[in-house]
C-alpha positions in Angstrom: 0.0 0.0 0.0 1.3 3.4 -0.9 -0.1 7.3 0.5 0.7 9.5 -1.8 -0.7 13.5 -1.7 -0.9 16.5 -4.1 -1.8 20.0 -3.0 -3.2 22.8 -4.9 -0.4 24.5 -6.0 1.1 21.2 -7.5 3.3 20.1 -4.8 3.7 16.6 -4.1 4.6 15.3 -0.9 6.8 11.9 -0.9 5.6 8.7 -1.5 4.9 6.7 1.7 5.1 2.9 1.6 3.7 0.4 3.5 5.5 -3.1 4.1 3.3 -5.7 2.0 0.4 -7.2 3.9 -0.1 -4.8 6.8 -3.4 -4.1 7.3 -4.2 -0.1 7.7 -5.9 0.0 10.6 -6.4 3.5 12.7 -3.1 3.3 14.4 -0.9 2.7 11.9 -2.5 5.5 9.9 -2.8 7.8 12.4 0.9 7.1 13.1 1.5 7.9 9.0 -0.4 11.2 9.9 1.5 11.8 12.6 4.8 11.3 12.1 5.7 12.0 8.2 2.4 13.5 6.7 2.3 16.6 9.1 5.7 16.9 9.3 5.8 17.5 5.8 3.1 19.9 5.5 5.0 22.0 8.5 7.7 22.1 6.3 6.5 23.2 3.1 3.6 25.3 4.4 4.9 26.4 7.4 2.2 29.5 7.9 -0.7 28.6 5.6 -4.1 27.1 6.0 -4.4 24.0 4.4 -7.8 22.0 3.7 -7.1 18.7 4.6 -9.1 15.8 2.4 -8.8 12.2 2.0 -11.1 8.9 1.4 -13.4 6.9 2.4 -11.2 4.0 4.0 -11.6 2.6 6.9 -8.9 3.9 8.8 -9.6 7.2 7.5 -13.1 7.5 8.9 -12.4 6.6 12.3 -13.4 8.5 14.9 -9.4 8.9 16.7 -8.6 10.1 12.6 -11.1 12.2 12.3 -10.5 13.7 15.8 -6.9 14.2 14.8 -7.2 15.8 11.3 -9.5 18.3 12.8 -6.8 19.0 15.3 -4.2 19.4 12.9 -5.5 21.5 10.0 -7.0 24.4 9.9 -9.6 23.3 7.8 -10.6 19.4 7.2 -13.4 17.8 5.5 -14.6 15.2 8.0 -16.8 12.1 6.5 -20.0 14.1 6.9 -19.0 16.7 4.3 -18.2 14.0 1.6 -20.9 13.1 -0.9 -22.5 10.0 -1.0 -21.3 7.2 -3.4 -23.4 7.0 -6.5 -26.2 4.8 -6.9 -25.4 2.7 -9.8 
């Protein structure tokens, strides 16, 4: 599994990589969050406000992820702003 991001203006932060069969469960996301996706954004942005969106997954839609992205940015769509999936 890979987490890959592109902002706005282009940028595109490094490619994160996760060993082959580990399941992506809240921690280990949150921990991906934690310790090389905000780091990045602190570097490149170090005084904007950033809208923060991702997926439906899982681990993404927990409440402890959910909690933490709308600690960390300024603005972040949480699950109940996304759209629903299209009725096919």
């Amino acid at each position: 599994m890979v987490w890959a991001g592109v902002t706005s203006d282009g940028k595109k932060a490094p490619i994160i990589f996760v060993e082959e069969g580990v399941k992506i469960d809240q921690a280990i996301y949150l921990h991906l969050l934690s310790e090389e996706v905000i780091p990045w954004v602190q570097r490149e942005y170090p005084t904007a406000l950033l809208l923060f969106q991702q997926d439906g997954a899982p681990s993404h839609t927990s409440k402890l992820v959910q909690s933490f992205c709308t600690d960390m940015f300024a603005d972040f769509w949480s699950k109940d702003l996304w759209l629903p999936p299209p009725q096919i």
